[in-house]
PDB file of N, CA, C and O in Angstrom:
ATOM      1  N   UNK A   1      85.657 151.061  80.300  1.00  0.00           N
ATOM      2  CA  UNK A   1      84.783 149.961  79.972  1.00  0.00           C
ATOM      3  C   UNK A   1      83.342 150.449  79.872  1.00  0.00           C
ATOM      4  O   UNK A   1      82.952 151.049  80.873  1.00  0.00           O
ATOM      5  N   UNK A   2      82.569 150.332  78.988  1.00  0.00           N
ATOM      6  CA  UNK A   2      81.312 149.875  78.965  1.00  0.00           C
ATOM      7  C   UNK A   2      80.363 149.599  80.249  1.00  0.00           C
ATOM      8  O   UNK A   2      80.679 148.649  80.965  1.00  0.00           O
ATOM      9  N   UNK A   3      79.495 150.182  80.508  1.00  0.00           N
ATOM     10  CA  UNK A   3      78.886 149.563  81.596  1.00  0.00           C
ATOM     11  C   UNK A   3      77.660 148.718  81.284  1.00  0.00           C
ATOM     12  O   UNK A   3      76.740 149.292  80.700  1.00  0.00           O
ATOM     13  N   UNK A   4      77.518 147.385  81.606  1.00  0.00           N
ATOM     14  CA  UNK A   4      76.382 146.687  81.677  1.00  0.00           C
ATOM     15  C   UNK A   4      76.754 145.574  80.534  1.00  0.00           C
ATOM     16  O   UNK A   4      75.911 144.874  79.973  1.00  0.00           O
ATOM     17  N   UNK A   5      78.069 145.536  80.303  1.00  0.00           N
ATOM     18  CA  UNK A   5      78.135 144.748  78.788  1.00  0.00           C
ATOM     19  C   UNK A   5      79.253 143.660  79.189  1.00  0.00           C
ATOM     20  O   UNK A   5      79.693 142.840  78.383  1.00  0.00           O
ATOM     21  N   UNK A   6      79.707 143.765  80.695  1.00  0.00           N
ATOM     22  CA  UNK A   6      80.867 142.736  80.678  1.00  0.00           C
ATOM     23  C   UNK A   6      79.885 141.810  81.981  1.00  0.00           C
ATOM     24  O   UNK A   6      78.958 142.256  82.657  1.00  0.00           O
ATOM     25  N   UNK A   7      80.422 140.569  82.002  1.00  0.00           N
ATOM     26  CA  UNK A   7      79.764 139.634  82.736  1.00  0.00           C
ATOM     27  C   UNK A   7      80.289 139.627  84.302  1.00  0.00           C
ATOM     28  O   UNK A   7      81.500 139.669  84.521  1.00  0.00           O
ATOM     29  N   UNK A   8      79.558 139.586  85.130  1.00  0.00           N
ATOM     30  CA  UNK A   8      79.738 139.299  86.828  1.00  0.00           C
ATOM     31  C   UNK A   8      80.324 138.612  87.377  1.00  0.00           C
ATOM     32  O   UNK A   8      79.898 137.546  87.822  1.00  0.00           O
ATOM     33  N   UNK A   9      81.896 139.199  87.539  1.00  0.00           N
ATOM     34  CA  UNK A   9      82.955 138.278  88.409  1.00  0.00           C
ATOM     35  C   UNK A   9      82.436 138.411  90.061  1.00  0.00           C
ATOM     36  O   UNK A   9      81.990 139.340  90.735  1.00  0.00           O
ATOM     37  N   UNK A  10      82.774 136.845  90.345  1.00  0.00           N
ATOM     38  CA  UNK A  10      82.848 136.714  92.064  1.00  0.00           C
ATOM     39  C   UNK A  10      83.611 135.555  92.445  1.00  0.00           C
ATOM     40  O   UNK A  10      83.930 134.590  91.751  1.00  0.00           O
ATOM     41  N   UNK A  11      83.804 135.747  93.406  1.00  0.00           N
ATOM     42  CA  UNK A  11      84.886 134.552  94.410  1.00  0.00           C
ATOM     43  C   UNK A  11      84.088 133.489  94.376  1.00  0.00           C
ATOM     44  O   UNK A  11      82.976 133.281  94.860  1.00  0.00           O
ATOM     45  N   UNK A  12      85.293 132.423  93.313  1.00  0.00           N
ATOM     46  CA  UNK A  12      84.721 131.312  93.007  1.00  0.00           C
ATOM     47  C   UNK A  12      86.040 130.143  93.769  1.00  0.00           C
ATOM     48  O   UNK A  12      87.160 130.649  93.708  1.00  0.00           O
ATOM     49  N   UNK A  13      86.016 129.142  94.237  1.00  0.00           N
ATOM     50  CA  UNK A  13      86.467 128.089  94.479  1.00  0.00           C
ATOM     51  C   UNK A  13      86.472 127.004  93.462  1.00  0.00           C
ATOM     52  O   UNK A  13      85.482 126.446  92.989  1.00  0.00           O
ATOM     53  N   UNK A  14      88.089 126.720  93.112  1.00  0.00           N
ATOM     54  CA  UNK A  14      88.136 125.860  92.397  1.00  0.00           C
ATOM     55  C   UNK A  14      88.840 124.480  93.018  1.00  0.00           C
ATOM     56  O   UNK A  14      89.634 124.414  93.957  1.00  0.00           O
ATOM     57  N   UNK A  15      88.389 123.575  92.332  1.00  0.00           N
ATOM     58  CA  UNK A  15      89.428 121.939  93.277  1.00  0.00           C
ATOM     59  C   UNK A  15      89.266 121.163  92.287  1.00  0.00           C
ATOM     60  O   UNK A  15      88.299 120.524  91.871  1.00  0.00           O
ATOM     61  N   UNK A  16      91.283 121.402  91.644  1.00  0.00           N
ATOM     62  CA  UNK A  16      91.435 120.189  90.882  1.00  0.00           C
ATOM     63  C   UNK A  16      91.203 118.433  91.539  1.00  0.00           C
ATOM     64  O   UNK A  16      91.269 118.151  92.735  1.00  0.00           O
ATOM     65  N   UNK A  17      90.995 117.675  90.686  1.00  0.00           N
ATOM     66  CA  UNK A  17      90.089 116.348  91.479  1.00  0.00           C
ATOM     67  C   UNK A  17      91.230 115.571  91.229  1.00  0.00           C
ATOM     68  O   UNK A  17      91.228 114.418  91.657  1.00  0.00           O
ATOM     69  N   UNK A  18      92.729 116.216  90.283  1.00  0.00           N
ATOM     70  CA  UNK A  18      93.665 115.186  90.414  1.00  0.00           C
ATOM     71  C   UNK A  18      94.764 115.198  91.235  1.00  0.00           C
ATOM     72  O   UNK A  18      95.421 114.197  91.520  1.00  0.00           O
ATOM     73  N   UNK A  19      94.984 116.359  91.634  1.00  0.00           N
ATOM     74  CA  UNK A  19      96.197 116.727  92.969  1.00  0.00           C
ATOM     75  C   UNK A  19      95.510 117.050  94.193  1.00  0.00           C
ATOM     76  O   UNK A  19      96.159 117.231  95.223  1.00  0.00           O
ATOM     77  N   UNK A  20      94.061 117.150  94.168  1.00  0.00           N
ATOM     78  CA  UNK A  20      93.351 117.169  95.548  1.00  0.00           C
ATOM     79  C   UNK A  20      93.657 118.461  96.102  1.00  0.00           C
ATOM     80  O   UNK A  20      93.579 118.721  97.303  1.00  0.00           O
ATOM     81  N   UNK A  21      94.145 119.584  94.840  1.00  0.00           N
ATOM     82  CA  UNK A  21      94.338 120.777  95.520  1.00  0.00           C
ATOM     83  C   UNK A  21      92.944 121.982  95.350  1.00  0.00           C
ATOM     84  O   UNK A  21      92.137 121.874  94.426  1.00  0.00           O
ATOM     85  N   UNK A  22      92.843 123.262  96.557  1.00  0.00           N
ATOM     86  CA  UNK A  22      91.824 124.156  95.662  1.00  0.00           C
ATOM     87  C   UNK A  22      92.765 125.570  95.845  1.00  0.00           C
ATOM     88  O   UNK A  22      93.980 125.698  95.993  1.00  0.00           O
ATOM     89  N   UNK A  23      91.772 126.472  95.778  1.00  0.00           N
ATOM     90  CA  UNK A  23      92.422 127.787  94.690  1.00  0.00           C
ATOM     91  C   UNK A  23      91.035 128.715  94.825  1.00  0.00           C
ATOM     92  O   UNK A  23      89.933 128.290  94.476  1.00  0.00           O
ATOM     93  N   UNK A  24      91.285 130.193  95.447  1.00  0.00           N
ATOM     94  CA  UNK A  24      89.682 131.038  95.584  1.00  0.00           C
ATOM     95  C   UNK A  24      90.442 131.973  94.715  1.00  0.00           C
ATOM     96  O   UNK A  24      91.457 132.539  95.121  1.00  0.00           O
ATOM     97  N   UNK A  25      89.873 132.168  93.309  1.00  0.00           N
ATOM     98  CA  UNK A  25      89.965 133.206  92.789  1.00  0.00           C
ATOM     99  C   UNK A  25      88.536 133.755  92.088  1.00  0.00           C
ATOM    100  O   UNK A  25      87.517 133.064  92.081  1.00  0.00           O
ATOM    101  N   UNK A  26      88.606 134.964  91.559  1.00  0.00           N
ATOM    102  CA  UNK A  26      87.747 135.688  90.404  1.00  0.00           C
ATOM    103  C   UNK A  26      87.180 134.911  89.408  1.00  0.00           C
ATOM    104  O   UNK A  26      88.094 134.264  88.896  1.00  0.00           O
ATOM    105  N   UNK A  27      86.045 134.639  88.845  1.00  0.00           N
ATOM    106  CA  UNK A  27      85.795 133.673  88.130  1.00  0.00           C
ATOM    107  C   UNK A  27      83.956 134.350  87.478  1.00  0.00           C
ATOM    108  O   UNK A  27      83.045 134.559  88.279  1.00  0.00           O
ATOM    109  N   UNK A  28      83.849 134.504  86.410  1.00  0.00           N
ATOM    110  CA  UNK A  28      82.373 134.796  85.683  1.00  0.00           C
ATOM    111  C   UNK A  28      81.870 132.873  85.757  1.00  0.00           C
ATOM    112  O   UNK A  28      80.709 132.592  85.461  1.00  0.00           O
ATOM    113  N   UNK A  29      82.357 132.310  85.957  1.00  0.00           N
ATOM    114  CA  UNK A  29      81.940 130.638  85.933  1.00  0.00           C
ATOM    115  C   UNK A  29      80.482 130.502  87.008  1.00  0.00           C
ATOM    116  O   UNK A  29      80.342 130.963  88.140  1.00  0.00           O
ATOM    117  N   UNK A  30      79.828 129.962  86.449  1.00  0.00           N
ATOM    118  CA  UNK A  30      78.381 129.642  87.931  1.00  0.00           C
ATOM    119  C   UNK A  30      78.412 128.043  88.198  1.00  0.00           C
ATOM    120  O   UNK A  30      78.471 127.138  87.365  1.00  0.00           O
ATOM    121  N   UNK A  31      78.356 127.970  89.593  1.00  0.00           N
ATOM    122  CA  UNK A  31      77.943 126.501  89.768  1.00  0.00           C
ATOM    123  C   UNK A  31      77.094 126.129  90.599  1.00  0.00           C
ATOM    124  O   UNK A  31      76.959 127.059  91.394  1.00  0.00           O
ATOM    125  N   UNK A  32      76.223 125.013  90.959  1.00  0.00           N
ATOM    126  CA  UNK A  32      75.600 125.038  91.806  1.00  0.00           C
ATOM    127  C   UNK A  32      75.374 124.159  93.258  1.00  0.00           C
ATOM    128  O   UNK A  32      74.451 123.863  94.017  1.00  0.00           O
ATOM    129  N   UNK A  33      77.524 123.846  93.058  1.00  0.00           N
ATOM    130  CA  UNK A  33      77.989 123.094  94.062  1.00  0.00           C
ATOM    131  C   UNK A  33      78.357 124.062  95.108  1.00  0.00           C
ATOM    132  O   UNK A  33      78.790 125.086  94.579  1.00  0.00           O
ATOM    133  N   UNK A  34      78.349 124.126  96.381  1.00  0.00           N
ATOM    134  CA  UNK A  34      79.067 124.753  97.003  1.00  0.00           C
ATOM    135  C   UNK A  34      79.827 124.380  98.142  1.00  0.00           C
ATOM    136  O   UNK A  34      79.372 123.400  98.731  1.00  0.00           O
ATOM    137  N   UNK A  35      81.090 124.998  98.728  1.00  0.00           N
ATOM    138  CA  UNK A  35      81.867 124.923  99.503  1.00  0.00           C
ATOM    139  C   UNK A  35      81.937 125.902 100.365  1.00  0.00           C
ATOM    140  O   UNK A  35      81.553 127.024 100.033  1.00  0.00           O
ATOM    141  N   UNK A  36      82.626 125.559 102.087  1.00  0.00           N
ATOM    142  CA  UNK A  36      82.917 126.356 102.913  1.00  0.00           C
ATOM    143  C   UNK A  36      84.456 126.571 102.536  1.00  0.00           C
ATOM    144  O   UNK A  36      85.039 125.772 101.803  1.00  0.00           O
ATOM    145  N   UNK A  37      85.092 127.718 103.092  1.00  0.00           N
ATOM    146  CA  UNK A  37      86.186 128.292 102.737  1.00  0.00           C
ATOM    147  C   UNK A  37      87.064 128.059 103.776  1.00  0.00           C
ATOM    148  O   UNK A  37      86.600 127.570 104.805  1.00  0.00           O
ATOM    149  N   UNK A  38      88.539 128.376 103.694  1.00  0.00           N
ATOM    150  CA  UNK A  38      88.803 128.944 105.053  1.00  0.00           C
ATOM    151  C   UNK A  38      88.606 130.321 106.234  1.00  0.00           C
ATOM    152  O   UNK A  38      89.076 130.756 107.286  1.00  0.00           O
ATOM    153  N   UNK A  39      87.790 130.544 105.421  1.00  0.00           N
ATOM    154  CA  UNK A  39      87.573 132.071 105.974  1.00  0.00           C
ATOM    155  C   UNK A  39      86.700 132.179 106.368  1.00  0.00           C
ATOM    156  O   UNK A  39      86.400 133.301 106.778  1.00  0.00           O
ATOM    157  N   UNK A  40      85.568 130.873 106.512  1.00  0.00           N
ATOM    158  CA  UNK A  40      84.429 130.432 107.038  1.00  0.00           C
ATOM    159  C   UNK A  40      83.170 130.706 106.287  1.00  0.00           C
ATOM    160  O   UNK A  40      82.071 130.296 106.661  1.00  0.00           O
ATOM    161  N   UNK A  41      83.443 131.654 104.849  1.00  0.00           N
ATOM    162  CA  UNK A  41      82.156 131.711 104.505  1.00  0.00           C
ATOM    163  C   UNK A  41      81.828 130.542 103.072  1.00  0.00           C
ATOM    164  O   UNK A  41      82.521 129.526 103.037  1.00  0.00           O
ATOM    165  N   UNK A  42      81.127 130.689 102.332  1.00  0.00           N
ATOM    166  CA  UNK A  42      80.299 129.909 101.484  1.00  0.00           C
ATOM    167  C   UNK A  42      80.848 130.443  99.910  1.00  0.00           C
ATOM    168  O   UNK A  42      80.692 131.551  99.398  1.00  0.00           O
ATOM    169  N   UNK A  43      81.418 129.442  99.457  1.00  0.00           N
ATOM    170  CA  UNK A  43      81.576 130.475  97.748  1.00  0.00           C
ATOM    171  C   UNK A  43      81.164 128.827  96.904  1.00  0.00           C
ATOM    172  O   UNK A  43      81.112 127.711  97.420  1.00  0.00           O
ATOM    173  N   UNK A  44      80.971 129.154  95.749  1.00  0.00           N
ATOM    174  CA  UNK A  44      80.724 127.921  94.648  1.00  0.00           C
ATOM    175  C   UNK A  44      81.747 127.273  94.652  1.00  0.00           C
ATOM    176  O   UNK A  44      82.660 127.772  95.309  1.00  0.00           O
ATOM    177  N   UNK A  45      81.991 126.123  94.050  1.00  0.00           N
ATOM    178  CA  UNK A  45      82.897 125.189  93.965  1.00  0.00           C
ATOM    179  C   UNK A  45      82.614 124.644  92.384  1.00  0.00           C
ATOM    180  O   UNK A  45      81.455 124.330  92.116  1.00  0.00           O
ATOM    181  N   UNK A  46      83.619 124.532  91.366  1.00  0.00           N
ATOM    182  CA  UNK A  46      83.897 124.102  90.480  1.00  0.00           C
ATOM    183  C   UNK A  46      84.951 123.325  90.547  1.00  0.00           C
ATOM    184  O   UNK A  46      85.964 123.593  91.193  1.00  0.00           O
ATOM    185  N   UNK A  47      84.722 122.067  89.713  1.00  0.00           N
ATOM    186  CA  UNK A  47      85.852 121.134  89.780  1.00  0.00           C
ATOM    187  C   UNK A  47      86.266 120.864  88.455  1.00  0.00           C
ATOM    188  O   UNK A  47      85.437 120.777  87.549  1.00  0.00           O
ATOM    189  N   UNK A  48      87.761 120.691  88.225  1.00  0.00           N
ATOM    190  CA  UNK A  48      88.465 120.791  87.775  1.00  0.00           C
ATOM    191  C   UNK A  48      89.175 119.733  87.183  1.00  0.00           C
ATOM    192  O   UNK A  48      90.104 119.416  87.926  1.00  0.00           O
ATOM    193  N   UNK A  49      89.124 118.864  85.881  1.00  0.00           N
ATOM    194  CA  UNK A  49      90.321 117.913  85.731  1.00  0.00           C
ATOM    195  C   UNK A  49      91.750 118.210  85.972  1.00  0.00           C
ATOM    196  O   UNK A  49      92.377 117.330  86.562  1.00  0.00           O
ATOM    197  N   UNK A  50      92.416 119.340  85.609  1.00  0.00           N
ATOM    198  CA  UNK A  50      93.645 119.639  85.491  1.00  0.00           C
ATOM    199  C   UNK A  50      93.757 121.108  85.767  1.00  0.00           C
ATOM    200  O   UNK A  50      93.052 122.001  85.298  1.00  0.00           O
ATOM    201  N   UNK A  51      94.793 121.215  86.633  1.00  0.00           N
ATOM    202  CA  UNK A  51      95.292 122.334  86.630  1.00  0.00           C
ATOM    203  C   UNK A  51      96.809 122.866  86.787  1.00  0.00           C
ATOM    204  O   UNK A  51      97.629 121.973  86.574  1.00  0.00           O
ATOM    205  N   UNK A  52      97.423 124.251  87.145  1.00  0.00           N
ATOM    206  CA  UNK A  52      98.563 124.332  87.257  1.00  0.00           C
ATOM    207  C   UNK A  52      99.499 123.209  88.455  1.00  0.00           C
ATOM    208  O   UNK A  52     100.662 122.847  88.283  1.00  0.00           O
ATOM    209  N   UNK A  53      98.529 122.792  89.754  1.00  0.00           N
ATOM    210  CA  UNK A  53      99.260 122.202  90.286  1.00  0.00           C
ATOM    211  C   UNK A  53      99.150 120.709  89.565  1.00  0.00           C
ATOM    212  O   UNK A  53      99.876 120.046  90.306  1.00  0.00           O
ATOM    213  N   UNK A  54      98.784 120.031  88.806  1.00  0.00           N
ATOM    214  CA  UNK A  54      98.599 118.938  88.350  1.00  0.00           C
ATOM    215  C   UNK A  54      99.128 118.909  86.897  1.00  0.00           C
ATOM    216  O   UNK A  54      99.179 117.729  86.550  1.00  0.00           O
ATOM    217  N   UNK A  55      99.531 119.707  85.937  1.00  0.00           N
ATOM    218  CA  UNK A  55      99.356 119.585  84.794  1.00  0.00           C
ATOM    219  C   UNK A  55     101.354 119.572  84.564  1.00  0.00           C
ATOM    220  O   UNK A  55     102.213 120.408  84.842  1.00  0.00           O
ATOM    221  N   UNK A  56     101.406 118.374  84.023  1.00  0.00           N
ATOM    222  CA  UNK A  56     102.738 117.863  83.237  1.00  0.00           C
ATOM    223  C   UNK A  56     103.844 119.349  83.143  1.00  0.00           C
ATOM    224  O   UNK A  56     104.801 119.429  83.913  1.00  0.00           O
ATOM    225  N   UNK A  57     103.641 120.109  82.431  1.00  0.00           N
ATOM    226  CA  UNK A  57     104.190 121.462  82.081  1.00  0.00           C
ATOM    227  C   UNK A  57     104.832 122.289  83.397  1.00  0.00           C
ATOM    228  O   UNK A  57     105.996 122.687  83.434  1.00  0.00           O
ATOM    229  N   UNK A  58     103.867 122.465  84.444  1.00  0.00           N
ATOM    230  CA  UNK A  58     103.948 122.886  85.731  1.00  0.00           C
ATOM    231  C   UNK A  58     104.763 121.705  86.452  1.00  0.00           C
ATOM    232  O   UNK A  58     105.958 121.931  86.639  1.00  0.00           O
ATOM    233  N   UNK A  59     104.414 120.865  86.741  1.00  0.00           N
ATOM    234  CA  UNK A  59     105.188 120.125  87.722  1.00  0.00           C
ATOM    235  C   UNK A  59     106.614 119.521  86.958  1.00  0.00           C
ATOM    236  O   UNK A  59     107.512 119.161  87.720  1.00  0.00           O
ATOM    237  N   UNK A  60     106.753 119.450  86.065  1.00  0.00           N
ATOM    238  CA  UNK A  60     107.971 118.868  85.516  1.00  0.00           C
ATOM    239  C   UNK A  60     107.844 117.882  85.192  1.00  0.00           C
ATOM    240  O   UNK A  60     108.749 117.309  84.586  1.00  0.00           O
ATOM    241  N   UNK A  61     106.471 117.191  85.514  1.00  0.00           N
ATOM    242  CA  UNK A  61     106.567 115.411  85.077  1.00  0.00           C
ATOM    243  C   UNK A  61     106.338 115.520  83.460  1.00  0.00           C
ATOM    244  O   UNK A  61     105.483 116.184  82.875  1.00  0.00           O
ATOM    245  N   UNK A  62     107.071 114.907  83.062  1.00  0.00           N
ATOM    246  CA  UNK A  62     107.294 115.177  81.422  1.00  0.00           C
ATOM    247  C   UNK A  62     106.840 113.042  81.210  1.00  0.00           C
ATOM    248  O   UNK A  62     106.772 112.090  81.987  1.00  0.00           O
ATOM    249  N   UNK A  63     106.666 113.237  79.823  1.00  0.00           N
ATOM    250  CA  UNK A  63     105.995 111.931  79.106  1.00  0.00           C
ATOM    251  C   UNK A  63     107.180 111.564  78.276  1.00  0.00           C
ATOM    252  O   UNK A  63     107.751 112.548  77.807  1.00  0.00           O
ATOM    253  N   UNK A  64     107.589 110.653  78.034  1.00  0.00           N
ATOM    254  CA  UNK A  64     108.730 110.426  76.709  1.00  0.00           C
ATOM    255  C   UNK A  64     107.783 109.939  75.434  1.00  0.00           C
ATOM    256  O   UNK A  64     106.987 109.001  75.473  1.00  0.00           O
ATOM    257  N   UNK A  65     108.105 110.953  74.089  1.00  0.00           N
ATOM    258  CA  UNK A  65     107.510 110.665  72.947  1.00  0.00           C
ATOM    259  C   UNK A  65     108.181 110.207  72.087  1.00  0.00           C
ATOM    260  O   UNK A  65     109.007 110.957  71.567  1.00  0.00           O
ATOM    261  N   UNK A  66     108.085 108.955  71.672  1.00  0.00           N
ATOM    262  CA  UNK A  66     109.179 108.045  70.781  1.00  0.00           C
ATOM    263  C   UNK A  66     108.800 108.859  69.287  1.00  0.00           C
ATOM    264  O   UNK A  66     108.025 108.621  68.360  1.00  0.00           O
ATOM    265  N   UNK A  67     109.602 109.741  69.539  1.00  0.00           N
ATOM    266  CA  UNK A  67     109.656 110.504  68.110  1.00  0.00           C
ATOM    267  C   UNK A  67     110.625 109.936  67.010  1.00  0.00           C
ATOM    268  O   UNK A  67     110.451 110.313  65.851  1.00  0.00           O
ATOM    269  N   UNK A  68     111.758 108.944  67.335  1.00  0.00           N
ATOM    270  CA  UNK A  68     112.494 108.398  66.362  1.00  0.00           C
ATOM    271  C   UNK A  68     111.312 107.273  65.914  1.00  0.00           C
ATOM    272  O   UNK A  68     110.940 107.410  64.749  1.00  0.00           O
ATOM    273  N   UNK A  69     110.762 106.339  66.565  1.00  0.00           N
ATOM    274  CA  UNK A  69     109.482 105.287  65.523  1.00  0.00           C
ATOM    275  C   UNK A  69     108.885 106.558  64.839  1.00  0.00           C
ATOM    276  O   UNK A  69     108.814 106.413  63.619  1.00  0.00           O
ATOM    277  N   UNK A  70     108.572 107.401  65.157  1.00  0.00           N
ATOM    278  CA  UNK A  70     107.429 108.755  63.901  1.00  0.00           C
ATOM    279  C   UNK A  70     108.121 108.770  62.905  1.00  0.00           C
ATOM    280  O   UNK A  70     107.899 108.301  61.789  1.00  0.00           O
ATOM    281  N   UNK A  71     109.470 109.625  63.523  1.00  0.00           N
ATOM    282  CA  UNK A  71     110.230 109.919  62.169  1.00  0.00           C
ATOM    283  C   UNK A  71     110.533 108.938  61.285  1.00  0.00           C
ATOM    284  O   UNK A  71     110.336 109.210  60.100  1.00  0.00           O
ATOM    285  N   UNK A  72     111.138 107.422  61.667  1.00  0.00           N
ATOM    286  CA  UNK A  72     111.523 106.257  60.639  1.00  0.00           C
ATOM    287  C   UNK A  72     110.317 106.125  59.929  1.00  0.00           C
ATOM    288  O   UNK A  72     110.442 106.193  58.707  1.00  0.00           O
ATOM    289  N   UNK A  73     108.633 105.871  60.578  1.00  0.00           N
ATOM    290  CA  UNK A  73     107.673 105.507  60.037  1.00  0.00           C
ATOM    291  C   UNK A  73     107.325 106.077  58.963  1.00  0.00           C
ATOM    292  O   UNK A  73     106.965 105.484  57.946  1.00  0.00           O
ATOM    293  N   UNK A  74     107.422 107.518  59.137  1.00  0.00           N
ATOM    294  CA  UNK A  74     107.065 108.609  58.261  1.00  0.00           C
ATOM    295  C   UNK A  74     107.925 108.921  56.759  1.00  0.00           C
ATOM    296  O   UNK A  74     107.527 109.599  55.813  1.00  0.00           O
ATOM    297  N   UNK A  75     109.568 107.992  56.935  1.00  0.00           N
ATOM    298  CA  UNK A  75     110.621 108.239  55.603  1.00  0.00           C
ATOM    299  C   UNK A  75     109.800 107.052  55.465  1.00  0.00           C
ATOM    300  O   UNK A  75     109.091 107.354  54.505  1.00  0.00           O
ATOM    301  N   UNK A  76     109.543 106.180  55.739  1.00  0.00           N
ATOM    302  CA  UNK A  76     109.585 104.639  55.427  1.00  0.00           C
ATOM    303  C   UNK A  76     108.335 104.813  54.173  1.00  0.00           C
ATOM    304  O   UNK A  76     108.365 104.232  53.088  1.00  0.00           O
ATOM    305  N   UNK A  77     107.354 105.680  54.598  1.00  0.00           N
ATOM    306  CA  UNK A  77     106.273 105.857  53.965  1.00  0.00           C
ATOM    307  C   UNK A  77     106.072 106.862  52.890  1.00  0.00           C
ATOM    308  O   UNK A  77     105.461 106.879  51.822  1.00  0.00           O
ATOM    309  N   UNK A  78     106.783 107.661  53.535  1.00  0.00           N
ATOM    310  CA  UNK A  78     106.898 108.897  52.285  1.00  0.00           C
ATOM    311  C   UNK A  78     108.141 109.045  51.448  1.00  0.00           C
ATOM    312  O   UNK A  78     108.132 109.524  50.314  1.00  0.00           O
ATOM    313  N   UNK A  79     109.235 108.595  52.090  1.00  0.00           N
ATOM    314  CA  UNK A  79     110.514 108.108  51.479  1.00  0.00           C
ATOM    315  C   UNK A  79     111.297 109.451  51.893  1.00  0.00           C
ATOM    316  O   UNK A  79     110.656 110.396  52.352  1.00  0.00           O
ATOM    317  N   UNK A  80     112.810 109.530  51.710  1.00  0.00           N
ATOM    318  CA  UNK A  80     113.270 110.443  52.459  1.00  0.00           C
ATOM    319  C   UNK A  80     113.112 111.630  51.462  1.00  0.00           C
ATOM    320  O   UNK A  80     112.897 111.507  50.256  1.00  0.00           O
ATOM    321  N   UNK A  81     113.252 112.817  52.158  1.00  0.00           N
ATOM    322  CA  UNK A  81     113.400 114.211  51.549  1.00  0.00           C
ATOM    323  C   UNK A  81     114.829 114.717  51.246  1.00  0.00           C
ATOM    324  O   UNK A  81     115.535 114.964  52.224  1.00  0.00           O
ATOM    325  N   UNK A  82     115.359 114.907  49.965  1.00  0.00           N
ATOM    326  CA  UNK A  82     117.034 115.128  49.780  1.00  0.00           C
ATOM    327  C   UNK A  82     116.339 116.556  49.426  1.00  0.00           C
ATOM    328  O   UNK A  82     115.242 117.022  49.118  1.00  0.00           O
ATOM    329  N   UNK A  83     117.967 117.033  49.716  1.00  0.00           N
ATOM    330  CA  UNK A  83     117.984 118.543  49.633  1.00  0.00           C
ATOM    331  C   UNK A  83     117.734 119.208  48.392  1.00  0.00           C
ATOM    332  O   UNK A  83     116.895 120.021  48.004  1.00  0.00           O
ATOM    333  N   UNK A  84     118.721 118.615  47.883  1.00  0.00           N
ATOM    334  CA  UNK A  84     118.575 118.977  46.017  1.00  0.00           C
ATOM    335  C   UNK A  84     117.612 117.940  45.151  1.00  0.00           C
ATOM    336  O   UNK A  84     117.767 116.731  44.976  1.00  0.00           O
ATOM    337  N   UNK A  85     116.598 118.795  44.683  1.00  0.00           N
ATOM    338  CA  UNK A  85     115.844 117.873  43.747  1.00  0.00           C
ATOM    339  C   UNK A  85     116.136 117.866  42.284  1.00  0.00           C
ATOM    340  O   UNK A  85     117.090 118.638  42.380  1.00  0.00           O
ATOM    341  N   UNK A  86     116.090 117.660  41.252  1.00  0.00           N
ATOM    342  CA  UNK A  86     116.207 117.531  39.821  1.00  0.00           C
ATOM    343  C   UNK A  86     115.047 118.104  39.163  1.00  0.00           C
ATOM    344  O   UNK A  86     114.965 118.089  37.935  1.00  0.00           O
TER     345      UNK A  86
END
């Protein structure tokens, strides 16, 4: 690597605000909130809408997408597609 050309990682604290969970990792992010740790010292705190413990994909909570109303809406409008055209 290059020296002087990549940006300044440090132990950053993150806390998603929707599972009420946090997370101390590596982070170039700056903030100018801060938090105590468990380890008793002081690192930034960034907050988070979503993350792995919160996010649909990760936890399994899945959404149902009424993809049959799309699809009918979509022949209804564009008319159907046959295989063989003329």
């Amino acid at each position: 690597m290059k020296a002087r050309i990549h940006p300044d990682t440090r132990l950053v604290v993150f806390r998603d605000r929707a599972a009420d969970v946090t997370f101390l990792t590596r982070s170039t992010a700056d903030s100018t909130k801060t938090i105590e740790w468990q380890d008793g010292r002081t690192y930034p705190l960034i907050d988070v809408e979503i993350s792995s413990a919160s996010h649909p994909f990760y936890t399994g909570n899945t959404r149902v997408v009424d993809t049959a109303g799309r699809v009918e809406r979509f022949e209804r409008r564009y008319g159907r597609a046959t295989a063989a055209r003329s």
